[in-house]
C-alpha positions in Angstrom: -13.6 116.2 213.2 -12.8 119.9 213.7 -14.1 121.8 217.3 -15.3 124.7 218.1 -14.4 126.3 221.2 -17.0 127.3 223.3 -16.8 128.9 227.4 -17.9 125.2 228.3 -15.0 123.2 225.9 -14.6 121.9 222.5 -17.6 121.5 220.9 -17.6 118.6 217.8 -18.9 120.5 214.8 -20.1 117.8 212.5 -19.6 118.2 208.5 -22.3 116.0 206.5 -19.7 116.5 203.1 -17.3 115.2 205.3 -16.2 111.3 204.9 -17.7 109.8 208.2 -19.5 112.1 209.4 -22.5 110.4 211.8 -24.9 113.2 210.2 -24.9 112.0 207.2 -26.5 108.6 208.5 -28.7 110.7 210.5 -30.0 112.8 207.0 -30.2 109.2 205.0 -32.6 107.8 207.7 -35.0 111.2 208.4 -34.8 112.0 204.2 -36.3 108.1 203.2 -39.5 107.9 202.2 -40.9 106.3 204.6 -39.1 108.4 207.9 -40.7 111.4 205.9 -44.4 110.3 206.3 -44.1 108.5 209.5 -42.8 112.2 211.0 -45.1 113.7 209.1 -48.1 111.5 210.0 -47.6 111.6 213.6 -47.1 115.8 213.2 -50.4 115.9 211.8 -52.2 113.2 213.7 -50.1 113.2 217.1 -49.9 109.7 218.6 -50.9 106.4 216.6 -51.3 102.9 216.6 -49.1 101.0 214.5 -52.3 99.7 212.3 -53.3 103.5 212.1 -50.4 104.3 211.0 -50.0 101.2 208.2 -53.3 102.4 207.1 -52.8 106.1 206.9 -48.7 104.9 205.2 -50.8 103.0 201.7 -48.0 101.1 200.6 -45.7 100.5 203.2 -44.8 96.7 204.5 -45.2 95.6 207.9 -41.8 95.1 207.9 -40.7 98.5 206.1 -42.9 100.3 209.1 -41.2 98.3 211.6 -37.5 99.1 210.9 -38.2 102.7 210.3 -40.5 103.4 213.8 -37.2 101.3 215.2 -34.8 103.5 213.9 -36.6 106.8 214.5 -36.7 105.7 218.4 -33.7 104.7 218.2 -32.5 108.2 217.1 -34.9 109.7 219.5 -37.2 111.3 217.0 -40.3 109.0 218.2 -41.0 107.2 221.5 -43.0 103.9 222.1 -45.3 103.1 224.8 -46.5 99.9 225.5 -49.6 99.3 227.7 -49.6 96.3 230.2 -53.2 94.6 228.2 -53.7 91.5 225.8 -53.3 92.4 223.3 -50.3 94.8 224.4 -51.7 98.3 222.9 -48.4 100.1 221.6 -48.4 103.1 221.0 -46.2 105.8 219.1 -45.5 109.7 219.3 -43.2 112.6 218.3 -40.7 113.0 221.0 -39.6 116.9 221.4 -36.4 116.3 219.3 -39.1 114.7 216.9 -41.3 118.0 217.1 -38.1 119.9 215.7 -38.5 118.3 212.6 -41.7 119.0 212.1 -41.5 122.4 210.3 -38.6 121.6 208.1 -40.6 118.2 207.3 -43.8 120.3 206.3 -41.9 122.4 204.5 -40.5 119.7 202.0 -43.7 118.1 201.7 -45.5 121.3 200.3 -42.6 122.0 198.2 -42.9 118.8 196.5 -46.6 119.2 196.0 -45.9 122.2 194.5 -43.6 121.3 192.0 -43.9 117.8 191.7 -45.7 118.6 187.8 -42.9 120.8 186.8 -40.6 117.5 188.1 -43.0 115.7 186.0 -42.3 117.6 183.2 -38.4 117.6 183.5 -38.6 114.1 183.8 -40.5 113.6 180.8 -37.9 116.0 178.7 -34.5 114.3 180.3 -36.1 110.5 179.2 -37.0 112.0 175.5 -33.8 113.3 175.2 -32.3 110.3 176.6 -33.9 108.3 174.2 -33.0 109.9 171.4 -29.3 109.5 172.0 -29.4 105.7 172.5 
């Protein structure tokens, strides 16, 4: 990796279209799917229960929710609290890195609203076409 000098030292300056690059792991895991609405949930609805947040996800596994609220701590997007009762009460919220994402998040999520007929639409036209060449 290149750096940038800075008054402090060398600063890494990270390239996602560069081969190795750790941000480009970092953009696969917040662009999935399910990263998306968990961020997004938890920006609209601030801090949840794991059942809240499989029944405000429809679709998602238990397992799918699991490995992405793992990985988005891990990252430090989302922290986990656990609370000393039985049943341990866990709960899960955006940390302040996490609340960065928020506007670029809600962004992307009305843009796909938006357009997601004119997608539609495109769709539709690329298969026909598609077809018709086979």
């Amino acid at each position: 990796m290149a750096a940038v000098e800075n008054v402090t030292g060398p600063i890494p300056s990270f390239d996602p279209y560069e081969r190795g690059c750790p941000s480009r792991e970092l953009l696969d895991q917040i662009g999935s799917k399910w990263a998306v609405l968990v961020l997004g949930e938890l920006g609209r609805n601030g801090t949840s229960r794991f059942g809240r947040l499989r029944q405000a996800l429809a679709g998602v596994s238990e397992k799918m929710l699991t490995q992405t609220l793992r990985t988005l701590e891990r990252d430090g997007l989302i922290s986990r609290t656990v609370y000393p009762e039985v049943p341990p009460h866990v709960e899960y919220e955006l940390t302040a890195l996490g609340q960065t994402l928020r506007e670029p998040l809600k962004a992307l999520t009305e843009w796909s609203v938006l357009h997601i007929q004119e997608v539609i639409t495109a769709r539709g036209e690329y298969d026909d076409r598609t077809e018709r060449t086979r």
